[in-house]
C-alpha positions in Angstrom: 0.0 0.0 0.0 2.6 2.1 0.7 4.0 2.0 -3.1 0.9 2.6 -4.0 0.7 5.9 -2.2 4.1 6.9 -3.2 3.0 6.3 -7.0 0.0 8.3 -6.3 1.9 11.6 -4.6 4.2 11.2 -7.5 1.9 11.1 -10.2 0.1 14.2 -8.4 3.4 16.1 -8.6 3.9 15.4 -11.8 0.7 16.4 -13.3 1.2 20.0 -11.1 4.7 20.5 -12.7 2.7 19.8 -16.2 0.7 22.2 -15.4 3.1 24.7 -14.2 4.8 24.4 -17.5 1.7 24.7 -19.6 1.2 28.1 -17.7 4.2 29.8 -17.4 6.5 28.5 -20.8 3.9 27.4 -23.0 0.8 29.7 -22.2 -0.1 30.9 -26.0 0.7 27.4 -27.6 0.1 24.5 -25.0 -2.4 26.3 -22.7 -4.6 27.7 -26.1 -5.1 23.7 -26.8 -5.9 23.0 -23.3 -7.9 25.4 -22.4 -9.8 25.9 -25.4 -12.9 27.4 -23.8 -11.1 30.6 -24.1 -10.8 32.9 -26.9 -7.2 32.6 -28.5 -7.0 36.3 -27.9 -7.2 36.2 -24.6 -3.7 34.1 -24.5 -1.3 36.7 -24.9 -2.3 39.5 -22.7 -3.2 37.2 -19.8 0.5 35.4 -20.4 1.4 36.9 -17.1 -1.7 35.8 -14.8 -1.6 32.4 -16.5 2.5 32.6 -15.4 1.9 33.7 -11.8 -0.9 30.5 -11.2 1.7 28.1 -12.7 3.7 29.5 -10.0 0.9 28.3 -7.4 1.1 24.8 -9.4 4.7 24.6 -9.1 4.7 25.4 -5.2 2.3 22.3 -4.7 4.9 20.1 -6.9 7.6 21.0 -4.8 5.6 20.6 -1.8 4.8 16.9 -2.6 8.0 16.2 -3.9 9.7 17.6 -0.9 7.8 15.2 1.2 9.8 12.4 -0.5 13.2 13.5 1.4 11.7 14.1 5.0 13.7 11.4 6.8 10.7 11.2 9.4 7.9 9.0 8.2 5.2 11.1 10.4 6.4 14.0 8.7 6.8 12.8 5.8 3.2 11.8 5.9 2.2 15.4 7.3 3.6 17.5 4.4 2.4 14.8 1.7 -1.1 15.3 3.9 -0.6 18.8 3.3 -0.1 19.5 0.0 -2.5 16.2 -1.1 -5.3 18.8 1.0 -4.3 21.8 -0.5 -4.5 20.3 -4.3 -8.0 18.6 -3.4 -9.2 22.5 -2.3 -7.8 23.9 -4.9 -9.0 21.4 -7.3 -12.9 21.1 -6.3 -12.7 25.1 -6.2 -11.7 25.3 -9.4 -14.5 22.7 -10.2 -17.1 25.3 -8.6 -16.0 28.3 -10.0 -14.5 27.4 -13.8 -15.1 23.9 -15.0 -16.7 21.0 -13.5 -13.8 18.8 -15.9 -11.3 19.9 -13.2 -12.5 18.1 -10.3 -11.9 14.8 -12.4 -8.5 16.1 -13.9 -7.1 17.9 -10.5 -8.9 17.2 -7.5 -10.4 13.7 -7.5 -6.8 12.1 -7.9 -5.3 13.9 -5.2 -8.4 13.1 -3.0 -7.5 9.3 -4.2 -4.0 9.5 -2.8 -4.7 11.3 -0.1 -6.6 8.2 1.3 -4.3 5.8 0.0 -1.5 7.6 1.9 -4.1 7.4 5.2 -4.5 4.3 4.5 -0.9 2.8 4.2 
């Protein structure tokens, strides 16, 4: 179970740094095909917004990915707690507020490892 969990956090990370990149280095090429509900010519003068919430994503990376070199398991499991919560917020917000697609995409797999790590 505990692999499990690890695999989880990780793949949690990695879709965060994905994002990150899609919003700060690939805004007006990546993020027009991702987010596609928005005009294309809104891209370029919101490169800057879409740069500073990649920064957001990014912090939440780090945060899970730091939790993988706390030497103390019961930290460990706090920060990877943490972060898991903060990405489940921030994803069923984001589900409320701009697209339902982003509970499914963001939230509901962190919500997944976050009980898998409870669990193990």
């Amino acid at each position: 179970m505990l692999i499990a969990a690890h695999i989880l956090v990780a793949l949690v990370a990695i879709e965060h740094l994905y994002i990150l990149w899609i919003e700060m280095f690939a805004w007006e090429t990546a993020g027009k095909k991702t987010f596609q509900s928005l005009p294309k010519e809104l891209f370029g003068p919101t490169k800057g917004l879409a740069a500073n919430q990649g920064l957001y994503n990014g912090f939440l990376a780090a945060g899970l990915i730091w939790s993988f070199f706390i030497p103390d398991p019961v930290w460990s499991e706090n920060i990877r707690l943490f972060f898991l919560g903060c990405v489940s917020v921030a994803g069923i917000f984001g589900a409320l507020t701009a697209s339902k697609s982003i509970f499914f995409k963001q939230a509901l797999p962190a919500i997944i490892a976050l009980i898998i790590v409870i669990l193990a």
